[in-house]
Legacy VTK file of the C-alpha trace (Angstrom):
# vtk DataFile Version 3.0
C-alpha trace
ASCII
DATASET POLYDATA
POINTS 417 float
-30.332 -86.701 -40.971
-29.565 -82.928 -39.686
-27.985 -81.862 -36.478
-31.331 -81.470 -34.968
-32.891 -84.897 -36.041
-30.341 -86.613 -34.520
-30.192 -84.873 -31.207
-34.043 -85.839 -31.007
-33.304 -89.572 -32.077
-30.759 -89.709 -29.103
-32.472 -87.952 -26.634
-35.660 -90.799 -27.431
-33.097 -93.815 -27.248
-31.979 -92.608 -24.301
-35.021 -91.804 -22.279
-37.869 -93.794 -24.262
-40.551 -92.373 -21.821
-40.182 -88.885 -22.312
-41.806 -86.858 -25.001
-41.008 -83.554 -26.027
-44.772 -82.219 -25.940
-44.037 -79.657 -29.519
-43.668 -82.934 -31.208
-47.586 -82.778 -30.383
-48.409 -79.501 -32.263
-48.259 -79.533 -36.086
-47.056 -76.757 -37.496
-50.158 -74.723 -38.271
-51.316 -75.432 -34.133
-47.555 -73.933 -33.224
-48.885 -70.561 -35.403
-51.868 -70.726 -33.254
-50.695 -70.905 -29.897
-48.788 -68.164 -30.959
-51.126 -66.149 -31.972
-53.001 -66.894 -28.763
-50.548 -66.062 -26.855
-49.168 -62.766 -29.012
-52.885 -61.798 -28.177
-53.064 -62.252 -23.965
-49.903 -60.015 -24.021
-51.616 -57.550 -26.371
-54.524 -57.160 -24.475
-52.959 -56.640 -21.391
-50.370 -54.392 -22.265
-52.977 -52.157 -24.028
-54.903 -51.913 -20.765
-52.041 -50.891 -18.269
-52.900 -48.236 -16.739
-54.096 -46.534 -13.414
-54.364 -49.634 -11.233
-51.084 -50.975 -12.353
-49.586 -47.873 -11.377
-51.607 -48.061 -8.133
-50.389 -51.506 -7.186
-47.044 -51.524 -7.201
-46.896 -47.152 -5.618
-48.672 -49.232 -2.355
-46.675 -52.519 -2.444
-43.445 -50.108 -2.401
-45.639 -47.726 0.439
-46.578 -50.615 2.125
-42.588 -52.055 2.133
-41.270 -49.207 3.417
-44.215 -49.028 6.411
-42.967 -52.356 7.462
-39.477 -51.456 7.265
-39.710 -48.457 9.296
-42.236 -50.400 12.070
-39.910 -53.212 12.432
-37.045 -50.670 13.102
-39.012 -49.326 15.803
-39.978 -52.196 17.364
-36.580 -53.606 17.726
-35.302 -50.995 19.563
-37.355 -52.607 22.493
-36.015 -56.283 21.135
-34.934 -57.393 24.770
-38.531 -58.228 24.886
-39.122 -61.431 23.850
-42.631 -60.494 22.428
-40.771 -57.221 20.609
-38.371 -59.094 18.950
-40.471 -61.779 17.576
-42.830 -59.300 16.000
-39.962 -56.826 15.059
-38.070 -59.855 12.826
-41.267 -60.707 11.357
-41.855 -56.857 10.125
-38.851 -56.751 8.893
-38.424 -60.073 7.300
-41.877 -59.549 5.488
-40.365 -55.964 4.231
-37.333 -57.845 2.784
-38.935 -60.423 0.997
-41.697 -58.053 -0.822
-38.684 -55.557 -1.423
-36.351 -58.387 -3.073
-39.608 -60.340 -4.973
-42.259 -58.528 -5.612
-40.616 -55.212 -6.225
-36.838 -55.670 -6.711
-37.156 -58.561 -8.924
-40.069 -57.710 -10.953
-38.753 -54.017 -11.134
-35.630 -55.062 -12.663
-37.539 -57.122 -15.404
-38.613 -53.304 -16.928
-42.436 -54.357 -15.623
-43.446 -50.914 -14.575
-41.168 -48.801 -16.954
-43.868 -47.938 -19.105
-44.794 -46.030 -16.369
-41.957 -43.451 -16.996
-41.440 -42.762 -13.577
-37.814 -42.181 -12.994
-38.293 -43.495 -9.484
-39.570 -46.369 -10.592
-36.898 -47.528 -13.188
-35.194 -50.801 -14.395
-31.936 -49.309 -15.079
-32.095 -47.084 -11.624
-33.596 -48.911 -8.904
-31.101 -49.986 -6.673
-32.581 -53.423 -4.089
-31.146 -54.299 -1.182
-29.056 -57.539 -2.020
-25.980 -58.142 -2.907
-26.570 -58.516 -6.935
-25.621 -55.037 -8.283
-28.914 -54.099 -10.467
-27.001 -53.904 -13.795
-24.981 -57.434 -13.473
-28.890 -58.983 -12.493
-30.265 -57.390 -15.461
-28.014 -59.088 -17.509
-27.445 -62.434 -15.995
-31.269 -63.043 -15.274
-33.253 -60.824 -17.837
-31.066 -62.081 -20.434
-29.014 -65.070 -20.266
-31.726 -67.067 -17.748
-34.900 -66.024 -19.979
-34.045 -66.003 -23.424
-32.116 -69.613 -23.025
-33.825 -71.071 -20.181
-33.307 -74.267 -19.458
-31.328 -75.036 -21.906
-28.016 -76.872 -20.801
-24.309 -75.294 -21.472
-26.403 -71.810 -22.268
-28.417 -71.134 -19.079
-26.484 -70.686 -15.905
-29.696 -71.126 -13.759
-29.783 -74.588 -14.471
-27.964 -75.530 -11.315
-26.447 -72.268 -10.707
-23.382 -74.211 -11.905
-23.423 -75.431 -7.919
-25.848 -78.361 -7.804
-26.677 -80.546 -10.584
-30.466 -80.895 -11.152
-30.884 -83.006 -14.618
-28.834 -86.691 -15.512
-27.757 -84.030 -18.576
-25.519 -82.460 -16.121
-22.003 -84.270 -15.949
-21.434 -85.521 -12.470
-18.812 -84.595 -10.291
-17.684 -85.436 -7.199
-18.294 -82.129 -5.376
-22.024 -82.862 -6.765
-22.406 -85.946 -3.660
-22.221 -83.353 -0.994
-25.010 -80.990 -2.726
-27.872 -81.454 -0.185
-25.674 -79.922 2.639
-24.667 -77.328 0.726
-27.343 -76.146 -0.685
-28.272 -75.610 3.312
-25.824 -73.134 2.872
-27.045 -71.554 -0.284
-30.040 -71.373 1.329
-29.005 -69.222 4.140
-26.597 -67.133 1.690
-28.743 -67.030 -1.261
-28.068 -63.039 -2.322
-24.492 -63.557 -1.867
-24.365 -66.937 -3.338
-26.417 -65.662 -6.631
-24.276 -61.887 -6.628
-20.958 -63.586 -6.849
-22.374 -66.492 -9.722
-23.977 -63.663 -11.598
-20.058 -62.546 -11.493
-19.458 -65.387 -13.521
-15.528 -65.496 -12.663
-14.569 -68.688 -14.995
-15.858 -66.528 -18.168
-13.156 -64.145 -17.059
-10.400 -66.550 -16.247
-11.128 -67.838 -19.615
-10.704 -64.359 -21.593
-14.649 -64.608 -22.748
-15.283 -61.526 -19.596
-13.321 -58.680 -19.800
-11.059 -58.166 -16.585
-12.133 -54.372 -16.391
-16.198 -55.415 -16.267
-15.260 -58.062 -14.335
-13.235 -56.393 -11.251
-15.327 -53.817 -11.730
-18.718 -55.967 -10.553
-16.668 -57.509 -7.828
-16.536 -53.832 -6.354
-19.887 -53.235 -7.068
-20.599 -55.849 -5.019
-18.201 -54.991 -1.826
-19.833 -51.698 -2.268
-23.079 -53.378 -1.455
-21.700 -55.814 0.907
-20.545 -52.803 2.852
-23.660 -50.791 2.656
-26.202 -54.162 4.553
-23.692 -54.676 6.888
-23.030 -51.170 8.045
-26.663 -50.769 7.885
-28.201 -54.311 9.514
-25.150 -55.370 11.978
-23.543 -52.337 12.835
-25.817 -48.608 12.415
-29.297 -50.070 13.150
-27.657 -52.324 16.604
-25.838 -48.817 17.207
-28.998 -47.235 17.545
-31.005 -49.331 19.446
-28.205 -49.519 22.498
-27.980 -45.660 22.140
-31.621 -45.213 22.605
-32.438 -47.883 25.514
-28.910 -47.467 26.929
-28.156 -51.560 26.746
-25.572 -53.292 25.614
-28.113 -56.494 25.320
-30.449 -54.761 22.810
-27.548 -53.872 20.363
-27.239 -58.301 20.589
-30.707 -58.517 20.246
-31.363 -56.247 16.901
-28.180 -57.487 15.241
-29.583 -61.504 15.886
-32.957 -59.875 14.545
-31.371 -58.200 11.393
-29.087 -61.875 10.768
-32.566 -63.573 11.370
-34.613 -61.693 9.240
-31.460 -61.369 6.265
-31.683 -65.194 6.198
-35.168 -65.822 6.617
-35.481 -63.802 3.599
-32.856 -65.983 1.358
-34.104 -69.357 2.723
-37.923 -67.731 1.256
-36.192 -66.391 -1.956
-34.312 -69.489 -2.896
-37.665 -71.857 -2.496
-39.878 -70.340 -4.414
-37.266 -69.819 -7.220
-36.557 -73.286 -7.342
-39.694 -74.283 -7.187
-40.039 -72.590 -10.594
-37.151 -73.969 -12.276
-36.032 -77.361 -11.020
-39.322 -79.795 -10.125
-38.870 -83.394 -11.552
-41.161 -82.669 -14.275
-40.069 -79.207 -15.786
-37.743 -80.548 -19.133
-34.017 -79.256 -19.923
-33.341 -78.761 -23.699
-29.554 -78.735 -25.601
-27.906 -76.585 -27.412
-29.020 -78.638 -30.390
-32.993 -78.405 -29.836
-32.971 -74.600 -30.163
-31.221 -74.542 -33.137
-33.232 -72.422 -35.268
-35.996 -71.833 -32.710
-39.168 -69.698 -33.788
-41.211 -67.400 -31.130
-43.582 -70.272 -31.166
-41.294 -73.158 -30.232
-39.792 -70.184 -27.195
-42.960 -70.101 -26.086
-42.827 -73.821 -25.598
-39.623 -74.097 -24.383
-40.745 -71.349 -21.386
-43.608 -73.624 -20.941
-42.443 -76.988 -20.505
-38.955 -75.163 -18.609
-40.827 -73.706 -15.730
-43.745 -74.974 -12.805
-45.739 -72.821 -10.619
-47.330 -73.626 -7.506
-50.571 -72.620 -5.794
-51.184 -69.967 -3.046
-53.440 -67.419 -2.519
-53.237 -63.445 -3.486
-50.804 -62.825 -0.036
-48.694 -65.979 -1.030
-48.470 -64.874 -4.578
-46.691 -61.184 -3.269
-44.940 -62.313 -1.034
-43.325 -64.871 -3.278
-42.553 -62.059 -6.069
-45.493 -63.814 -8.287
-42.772 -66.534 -8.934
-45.412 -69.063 -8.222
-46.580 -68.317 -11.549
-43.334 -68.597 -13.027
-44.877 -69.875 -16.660
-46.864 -67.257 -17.039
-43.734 -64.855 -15.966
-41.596 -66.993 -18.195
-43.409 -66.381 -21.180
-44.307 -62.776 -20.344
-41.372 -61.580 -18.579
-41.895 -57.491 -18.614
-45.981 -58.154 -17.773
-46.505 -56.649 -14.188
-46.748 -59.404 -11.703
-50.128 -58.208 -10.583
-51.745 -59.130 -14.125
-50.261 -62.903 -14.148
-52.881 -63.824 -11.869
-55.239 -62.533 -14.114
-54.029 -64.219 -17.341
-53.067 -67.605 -15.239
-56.267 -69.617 -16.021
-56.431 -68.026 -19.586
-52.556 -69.920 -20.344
-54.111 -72.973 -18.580
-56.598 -73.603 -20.940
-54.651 -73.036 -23.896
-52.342 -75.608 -22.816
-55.237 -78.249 -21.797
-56.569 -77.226 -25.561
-53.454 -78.053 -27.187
-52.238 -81.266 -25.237
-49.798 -79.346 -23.339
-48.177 -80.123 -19.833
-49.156 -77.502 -17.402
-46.504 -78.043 -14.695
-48.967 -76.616 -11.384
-49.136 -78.173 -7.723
-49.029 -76.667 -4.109
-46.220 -75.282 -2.674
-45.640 -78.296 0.113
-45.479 -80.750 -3.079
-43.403 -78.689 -5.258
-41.012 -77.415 -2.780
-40.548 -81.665 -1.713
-39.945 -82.231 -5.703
-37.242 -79.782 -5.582
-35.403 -81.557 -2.911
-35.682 -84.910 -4.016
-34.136 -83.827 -7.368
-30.996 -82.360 -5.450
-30.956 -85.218 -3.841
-31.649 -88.046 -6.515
-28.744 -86.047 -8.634
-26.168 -85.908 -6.057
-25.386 -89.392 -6.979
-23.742 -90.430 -10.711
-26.460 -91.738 -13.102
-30.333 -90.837 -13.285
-32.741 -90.429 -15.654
-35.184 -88.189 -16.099
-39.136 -89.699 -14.463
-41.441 -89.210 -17.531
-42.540 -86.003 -17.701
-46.072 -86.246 -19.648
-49.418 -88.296 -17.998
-51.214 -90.712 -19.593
-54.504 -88.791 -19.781
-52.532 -85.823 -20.527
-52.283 -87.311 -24.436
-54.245 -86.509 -27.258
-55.073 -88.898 -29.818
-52.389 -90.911 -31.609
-51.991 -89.063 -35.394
-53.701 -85.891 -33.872
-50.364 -83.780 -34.733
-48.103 -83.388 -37.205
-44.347 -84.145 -36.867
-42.507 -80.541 -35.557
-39.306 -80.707 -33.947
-37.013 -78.324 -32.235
-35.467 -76.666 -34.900
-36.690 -79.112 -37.872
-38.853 -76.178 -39.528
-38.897 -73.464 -42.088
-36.638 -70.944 -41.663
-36.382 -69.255 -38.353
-38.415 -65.273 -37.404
-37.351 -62.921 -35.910
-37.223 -64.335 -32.172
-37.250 -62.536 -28.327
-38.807 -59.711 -29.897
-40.102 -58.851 -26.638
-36.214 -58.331 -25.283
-36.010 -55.007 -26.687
-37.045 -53.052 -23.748
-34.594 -55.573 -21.328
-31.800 -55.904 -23.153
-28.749 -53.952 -20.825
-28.722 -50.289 -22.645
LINES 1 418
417 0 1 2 3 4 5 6 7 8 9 10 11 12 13 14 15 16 17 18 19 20 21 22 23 24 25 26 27 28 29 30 31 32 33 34 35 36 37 38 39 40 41 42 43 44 45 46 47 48 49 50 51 52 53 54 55 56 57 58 59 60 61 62 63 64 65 66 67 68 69 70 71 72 73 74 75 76 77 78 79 80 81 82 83 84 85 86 87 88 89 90 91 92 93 94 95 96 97 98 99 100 101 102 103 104 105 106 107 108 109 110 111 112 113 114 115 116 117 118 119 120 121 122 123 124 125 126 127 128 129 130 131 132 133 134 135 136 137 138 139 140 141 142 143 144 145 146 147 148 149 150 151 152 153 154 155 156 157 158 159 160 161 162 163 164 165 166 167 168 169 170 171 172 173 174 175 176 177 178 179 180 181 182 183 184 185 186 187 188 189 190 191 192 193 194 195 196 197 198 199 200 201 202 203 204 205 206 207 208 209 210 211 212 213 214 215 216 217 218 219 220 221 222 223 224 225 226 227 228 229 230 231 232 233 234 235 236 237 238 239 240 241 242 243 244 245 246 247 248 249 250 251 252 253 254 255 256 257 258 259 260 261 262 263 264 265 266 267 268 269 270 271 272 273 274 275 276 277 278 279 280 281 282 283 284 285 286 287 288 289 290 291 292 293 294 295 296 297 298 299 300 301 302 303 304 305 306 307 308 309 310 311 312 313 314 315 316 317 318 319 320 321 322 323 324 325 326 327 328 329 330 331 332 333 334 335 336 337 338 339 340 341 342 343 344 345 346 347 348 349 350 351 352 353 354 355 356 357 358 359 360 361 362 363 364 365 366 367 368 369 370 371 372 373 374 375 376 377 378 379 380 381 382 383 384 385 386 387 388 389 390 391 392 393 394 395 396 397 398 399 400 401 402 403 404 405 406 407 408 409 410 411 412 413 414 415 416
């Protein structure tokens, strides 16, 4: 029995009710879903063009219009009525400029534009993750090995544990307060994981890259607060003459700051960490073809529902399977190709992990909270009616399959250069 064989044989002793879904698909339906899907990106990568361009020149127009109106509203923030609408202009202009353009940017979506002001290796956001330690941690080590334990740092972002997999620890009980905290500090919580600081006390991380992110970061660090708590309050007490309105816009800045990482770390966990997205081992990928990655994006990753608005202002990540298995495809076209990945997955027996945001969001929390405690297993993942017929597929396994192509072709253009 090989490595692979085994791993599967354990994994189905251990949890009896959950099915790995490419057991399903012989191995001539795995070369046609990914064909299928080889084609959607195709198409829609041939047809880029003018209103792609369009899109994302007035979502960045549009950021910066709310950026500058909220800085003019708050300088009148010792008005209730001010400040309210002020911290919600410029709470809306951080979230679109950290999701829909920072994040999405720095996947190398709009590069084939060849604008050098709109760049993935130039663009600098305004969080604390310096653009070219992102780039890295998330374009790279998150997508190419999501989900997949002891290789994907995401899983958890080695703070909470989120799958029985997951060893517990002590620290792990106190998890649901702390991820309050995450919550509130999410850029600064994900800039200084993305540092990754055991890889360096273990010699794996050079000490020069290493030290040399850390001051990346204090660079940025310095640059928000100077900017939110200390220029912008500066200004607004200079221009009304109050010492109460330099209060009021820093508590507006702080507000809108964590309003902003409370947004951004919901709707990223409700991509990755809903009871019924799988985890995968080292073991599974062994091997792995562009076929079974497509899978593994699939089954890894949940989306939830919302309309156009809710979509941008969550950085498309409610669509996080379609951005999981077309990571560089402009987050305006995943809407498009959405019901197109649906019904490939309904055609081929496949889970498509989709649900509103209230129900997703309440799926994430219960995991934190079901895996703060030792023990657990994982609910079963697949519905009854979701099954095709018994001896409809062939037996294909992670990894038990001729040998492996060429994989994560598409990485090319997102690999750190």
């Amino acid at each position: 029995m090989s490595a692979t064989e085994a791993a599967s044989a354990e994994q189905a002793e251990h949890y009896p009710d959950v099915e790995n879904p490419l057991e399903r698909l012989s191995p001539e339906q795995l070369e046609q879903f990914t064909a299928e899907l080889d084609a959607i990106r195709d198409e829609v990568f041939a047809d880029l063009g003018e209103r792609d361009a369009r899109y994302i020149r007035q979502i960045i127009r549009t950021q910066r219009q709310l950026a500058i109106a909220s800085r003019v509203l708050l300088l009148g923030s010792r008005r209730k009525s001010l400040w309210i609408t002020g911290t919600t202009a410029l709470s809306l202009a951080k979230i679109l400029e950290n999701l829909e353009i920072g994040h999405n940017l720095l996947h190398g979506q709009w590069d084939w534009m060849n604008d050098p002001d709109i760049d993935s290796q130039t663009w600098d956001w305004d969080t604390a993750s310096p653009g070219a330690a992102w780039r890295h941690a998330h374009n790279y080590v998150h997508h190419v090995y999501a989900q997949v334990r002891g290789r994907d740092r995401d899983l958890g972002y080695t703070l909470l544990r989120v799958d029985p997999e997951q060893q517990w620890r002590p620290i792990f009980f106190f998890q649901p307060l702390y991820n309050l905290l995450l919550m509130a500090l999410f850029e600064w919580g994900v800039a200084l994981y993305d540092l990754n600081t055991p890889a360096m006390l273990s010699g794996e991380k050079p000490r020069e890259q290493y030290f040399g992110e850390l001051k990346a970061i204090g660079a940025k660090a310095r640059k928000q607060i100077i900017k939110d708590y200390i220029a912008f309050p500066l200004l607004a007490r200079a221009a009304t003459r109050s010492r109460a309105s330099f209060k009021s816009t820093l508590a507006a800045n702080f507000t809108a700051n964590v309003v902003r990482n409370a947004w951004a770390h919901s709707v990223i966990f409700c991509g990755h960490f809903t009871e019924e997205t799988f985890t995968f081992s080292e073991q599974e990928i062994a091997g792995e073809t562009r076929g079974e990655w497509y899978v593994r994006q699939l089954l890894g990753a949940a989306n939830f529902e919302g309309s156009v608005l809710f979509h941008i202002l969550g950085g498309h990540t409610g669509l996080q399977i379609e951005h999981h298995l077309f990571p560089d495809m402009p987050s305006n076209r995943l809407r498009e190709v959405a019901p197109r990945v649906r019904e490939i997955c309904e055609r081929y027996g496949l889970p498509y992990n989709n649900g509103p945001f209230r129900r997703q969001l309440g799926s994430v929390h219960r995991t934190i909270l079901r895996y703060a405690l030792p023990g657990g297993k994982p609910r079963p993942k697949l519905k009854p009616h979701a099954v095709p017929p018994a001896g409809s597929a062939a037996n294909a396994r992670w990894g038990v399959v001729p040998a492996p192509t060429e994989r994560t072709h598409m990485w090319r253009e997102l690999t750190p250069r």
